[in-house]
C-alpha atoms as an extended CHARMM CRD file, in Angstrom:
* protein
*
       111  EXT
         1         1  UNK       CA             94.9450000000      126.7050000000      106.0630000000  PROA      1               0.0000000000
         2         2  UNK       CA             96.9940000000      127.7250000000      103.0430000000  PROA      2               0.0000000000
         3         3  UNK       CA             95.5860000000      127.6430000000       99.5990000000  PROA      3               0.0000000000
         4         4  UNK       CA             98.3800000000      127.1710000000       96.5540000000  PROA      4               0.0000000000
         5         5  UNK       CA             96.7230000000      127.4790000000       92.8790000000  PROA      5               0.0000000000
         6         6  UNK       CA             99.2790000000      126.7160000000       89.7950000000  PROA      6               0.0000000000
         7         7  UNK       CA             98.7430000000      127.8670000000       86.6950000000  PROA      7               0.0000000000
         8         8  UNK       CA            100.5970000000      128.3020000000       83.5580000000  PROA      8               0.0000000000
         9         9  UNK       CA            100.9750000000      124.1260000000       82.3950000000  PROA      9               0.0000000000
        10        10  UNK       CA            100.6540000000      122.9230000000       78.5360000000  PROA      10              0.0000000000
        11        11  UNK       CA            101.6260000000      121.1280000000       75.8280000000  PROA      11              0.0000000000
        12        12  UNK       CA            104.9960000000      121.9640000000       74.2640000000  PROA      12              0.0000000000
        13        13  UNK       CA            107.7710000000      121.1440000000       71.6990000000  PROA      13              0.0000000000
        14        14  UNK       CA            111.0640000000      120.0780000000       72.6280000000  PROA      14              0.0000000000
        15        15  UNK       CA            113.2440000000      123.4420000000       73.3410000000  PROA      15              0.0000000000
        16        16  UNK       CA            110.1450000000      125.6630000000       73.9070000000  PROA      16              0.0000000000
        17        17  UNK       CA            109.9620000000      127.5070000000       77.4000000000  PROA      17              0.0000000000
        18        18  UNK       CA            106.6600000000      127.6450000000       79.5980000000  PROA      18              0.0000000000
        19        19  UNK       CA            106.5490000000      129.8920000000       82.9910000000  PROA      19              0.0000000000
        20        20  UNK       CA            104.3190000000      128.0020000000       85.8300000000  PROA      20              0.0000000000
        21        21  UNK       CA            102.7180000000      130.5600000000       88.7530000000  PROA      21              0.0000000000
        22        22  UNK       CA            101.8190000000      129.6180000000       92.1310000000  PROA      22              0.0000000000
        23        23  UNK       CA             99.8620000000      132.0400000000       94.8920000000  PROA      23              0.0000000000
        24        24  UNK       CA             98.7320000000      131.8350000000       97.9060000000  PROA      24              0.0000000000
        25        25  UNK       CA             96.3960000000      132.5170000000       99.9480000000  PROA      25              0.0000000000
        26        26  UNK       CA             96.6170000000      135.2760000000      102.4500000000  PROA      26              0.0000000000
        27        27  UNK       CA             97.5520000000      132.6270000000      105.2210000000  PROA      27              0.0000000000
        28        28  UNK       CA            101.0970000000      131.8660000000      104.0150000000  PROA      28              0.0000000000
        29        29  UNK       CA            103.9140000000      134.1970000000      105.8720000000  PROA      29              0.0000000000
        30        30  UNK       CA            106.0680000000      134.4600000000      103.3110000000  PROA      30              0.0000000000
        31        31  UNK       CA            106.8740000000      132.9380000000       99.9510000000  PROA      31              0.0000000000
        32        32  UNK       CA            110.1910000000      131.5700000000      101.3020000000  PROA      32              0.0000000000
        33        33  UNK       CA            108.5820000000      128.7480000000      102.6160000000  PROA      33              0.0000000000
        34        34  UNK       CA            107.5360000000      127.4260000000       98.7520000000  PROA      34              0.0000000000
        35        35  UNK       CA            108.6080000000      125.1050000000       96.5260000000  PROA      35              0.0000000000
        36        36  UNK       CA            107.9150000000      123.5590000000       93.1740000000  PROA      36              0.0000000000
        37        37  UNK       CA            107.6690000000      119.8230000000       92.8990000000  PROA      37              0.0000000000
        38        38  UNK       CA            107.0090000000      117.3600000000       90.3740000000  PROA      38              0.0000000000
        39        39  UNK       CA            105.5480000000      113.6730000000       89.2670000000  PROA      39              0.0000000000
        40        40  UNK       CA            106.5280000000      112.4190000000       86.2420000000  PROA      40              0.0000000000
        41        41  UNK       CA            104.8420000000      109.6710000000       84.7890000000  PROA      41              0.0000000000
        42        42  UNK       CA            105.7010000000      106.0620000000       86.5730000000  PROA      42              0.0000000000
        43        43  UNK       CA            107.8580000000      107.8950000000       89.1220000000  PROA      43              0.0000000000
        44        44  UNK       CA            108.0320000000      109.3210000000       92.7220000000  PROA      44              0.0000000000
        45        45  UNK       CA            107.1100000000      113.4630000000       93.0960000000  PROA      45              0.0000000000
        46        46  UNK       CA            110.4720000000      114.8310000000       93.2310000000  PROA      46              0.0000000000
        47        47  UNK       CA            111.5890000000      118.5420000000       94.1600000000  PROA      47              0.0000000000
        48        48  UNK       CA            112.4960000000      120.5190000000       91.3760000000  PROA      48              0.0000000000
        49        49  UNK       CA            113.3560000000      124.2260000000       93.0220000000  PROA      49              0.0000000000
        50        50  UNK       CA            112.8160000000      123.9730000000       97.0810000000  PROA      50              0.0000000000
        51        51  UNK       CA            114.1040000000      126.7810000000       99.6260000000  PROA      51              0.0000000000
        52        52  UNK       CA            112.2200000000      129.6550000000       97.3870000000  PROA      52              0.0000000000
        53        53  UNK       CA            114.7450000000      129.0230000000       94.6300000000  PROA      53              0.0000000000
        54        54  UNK       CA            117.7960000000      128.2890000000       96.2960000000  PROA      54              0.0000000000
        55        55  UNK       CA            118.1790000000      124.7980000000       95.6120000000  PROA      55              0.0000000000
        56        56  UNK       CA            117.6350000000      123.4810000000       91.9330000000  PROA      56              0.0000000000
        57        57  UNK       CA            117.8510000000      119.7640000000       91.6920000000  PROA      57              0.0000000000
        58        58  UNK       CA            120.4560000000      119.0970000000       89.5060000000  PROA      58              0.0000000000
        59        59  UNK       CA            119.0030000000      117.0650000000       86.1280000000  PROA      59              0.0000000000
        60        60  UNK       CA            117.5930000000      120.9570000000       85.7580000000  PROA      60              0.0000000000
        61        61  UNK       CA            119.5120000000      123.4900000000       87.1130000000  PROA      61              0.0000000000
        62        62  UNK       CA            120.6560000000      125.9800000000       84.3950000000  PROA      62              0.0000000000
        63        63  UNK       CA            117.4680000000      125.3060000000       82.5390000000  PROA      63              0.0000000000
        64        64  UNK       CA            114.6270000000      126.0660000000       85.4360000000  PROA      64              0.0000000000
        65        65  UNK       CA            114.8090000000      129.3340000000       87.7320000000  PROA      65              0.0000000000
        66        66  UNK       CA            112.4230000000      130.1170000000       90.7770000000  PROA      66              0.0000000000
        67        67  UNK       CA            111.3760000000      133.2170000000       91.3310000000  PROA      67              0.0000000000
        68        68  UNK       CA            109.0050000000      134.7910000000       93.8430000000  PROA      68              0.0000000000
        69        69  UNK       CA            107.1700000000      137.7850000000       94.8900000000  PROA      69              0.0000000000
        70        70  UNK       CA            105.7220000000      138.3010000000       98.3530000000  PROA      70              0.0000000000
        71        71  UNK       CA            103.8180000000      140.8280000000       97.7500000000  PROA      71              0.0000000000
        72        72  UNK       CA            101.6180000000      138.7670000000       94.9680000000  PROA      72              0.0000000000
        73        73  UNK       CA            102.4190000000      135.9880000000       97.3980000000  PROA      73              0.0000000000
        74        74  UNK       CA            103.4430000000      134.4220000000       93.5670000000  PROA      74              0.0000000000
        75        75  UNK       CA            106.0310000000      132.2080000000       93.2390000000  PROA      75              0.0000000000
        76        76  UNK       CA            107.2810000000      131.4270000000       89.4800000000  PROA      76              0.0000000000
        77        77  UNK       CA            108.9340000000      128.7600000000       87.7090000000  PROA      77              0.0000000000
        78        78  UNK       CA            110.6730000000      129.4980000000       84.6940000000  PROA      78              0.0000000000
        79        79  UNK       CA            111.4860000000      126.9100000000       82.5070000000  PROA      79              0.0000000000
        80        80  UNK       CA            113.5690000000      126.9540000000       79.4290000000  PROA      80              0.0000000000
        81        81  UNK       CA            114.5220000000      124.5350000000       76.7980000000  PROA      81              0.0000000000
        82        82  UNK       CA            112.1010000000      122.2630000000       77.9900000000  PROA      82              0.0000000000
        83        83  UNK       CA            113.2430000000      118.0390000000       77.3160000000  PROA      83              0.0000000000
        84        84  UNK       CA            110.1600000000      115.2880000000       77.1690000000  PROA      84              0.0000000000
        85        85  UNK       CA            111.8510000000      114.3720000000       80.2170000000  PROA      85              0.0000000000
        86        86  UNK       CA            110.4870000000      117.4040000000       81.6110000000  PROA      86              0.0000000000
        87        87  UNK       CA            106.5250000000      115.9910000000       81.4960000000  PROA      87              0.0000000000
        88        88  UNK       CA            105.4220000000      115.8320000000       84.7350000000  PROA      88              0.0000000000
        89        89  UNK       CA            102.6040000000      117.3970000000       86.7260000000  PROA      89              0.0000000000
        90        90  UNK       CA            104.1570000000      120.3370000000       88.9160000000  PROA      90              0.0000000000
        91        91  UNK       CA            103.5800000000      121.0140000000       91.8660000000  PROA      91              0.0000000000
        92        92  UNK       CA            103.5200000000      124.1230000000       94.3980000000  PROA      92              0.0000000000
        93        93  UNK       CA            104.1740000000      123.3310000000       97.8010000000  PROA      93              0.0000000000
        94        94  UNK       CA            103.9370000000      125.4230000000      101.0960000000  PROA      94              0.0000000000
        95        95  UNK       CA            106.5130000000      124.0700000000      103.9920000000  PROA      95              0.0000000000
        96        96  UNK       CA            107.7150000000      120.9280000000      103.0510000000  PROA      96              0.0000000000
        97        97  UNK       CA            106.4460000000      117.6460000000      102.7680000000  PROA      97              0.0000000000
        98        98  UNK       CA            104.0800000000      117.9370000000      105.6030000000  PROA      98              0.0000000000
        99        99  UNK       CA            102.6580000000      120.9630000000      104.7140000000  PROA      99              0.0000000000
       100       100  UNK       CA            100.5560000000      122.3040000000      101.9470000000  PROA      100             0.0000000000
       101       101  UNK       CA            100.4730000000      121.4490000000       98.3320000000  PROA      101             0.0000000000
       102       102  UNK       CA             98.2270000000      122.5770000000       95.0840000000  PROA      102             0.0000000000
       103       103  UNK       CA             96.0530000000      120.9370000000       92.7110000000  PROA      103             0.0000000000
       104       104  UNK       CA             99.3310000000      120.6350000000       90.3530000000  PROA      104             0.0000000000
       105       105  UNK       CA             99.6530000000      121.5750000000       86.6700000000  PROA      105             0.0000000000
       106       106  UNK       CA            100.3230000000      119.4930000000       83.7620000000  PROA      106             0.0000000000
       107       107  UNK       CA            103.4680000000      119.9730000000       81.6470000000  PROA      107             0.0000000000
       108       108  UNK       CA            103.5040000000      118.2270000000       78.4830000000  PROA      108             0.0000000000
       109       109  UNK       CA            107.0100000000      118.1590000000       76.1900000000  PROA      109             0.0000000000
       110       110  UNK       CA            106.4590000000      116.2540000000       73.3480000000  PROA      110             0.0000000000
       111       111  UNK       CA            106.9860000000      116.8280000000       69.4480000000  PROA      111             0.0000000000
C-alpha cells in the first residue's frame, strides 16, 4: 500500500508562483512512477505532469515543472505565473490511474 501526502496548496494572485510536494511512503519503488493531477472546478481530473516530469500537458507547459527526488521519495511541482484557470485541487498519483492517489491540495488563483 502506498501512501502519497501533498502539501504546499493556497490562495494566490494572478502571476504569483506556489511549489506543491508529494512523498511517499516507503512502499513506492521509485518516484518515476508519480504524477501530478488535477480537478478543476465543474471538470474531469486531468494530468498535469505524468511520467515523473516528462510529459507536461500542454495548456501549462513552460509555466509548471516536475521535479523529484528519490531519496525524499518527494516529488515537486513548481508552478509559476499561476492563471485563475489554474484553481484546481492537485493531485499526486502513484502508477497511473489504477494505482494510488493522495488526499489532493487546493490551489486557489484569484485576485
Amino acid at each position: 500500500q502506498v501512501q502519497l501526502v501533498e502539501s504546499g496548496g493556497g490562495l494566490v494572485q494572478p502571476g504569483e508562483s506556489l511549489r506543491l510536494s508529494c512523498v511517499a511512503s516507503e512502499f513506492a519503488i521509485s518516484t518515476s512512477f508519480m504524477s501530478w493531477y488535477r480537478q478543476r472546478p465543474g471538470k474531469e481530473r486531468e494530468l498535469v505532469a505524468g511520467r515523473a516530469g516528462a510529459n507536461i500537458t500542454a495548456s501549462v507547459k513552460g509555466r509548471f515543472t516536475m521535479s523529484r527526488d528519490d531519496a525524499k521519495k518527494t516529488v515537486y511541482l513548481q508552478m509559476i505565473n499561476l492563471e485563475p484557470e489554474d484553481t484546481a485541487v492537485y493531485y499526486c498519483n502513484y502508477g497511473g490511474h489504477g494505482g494510488y492517489w493522495g488526499q489532493g491540495t487546493q490551489v486557489t488563483v484569484s485576485s
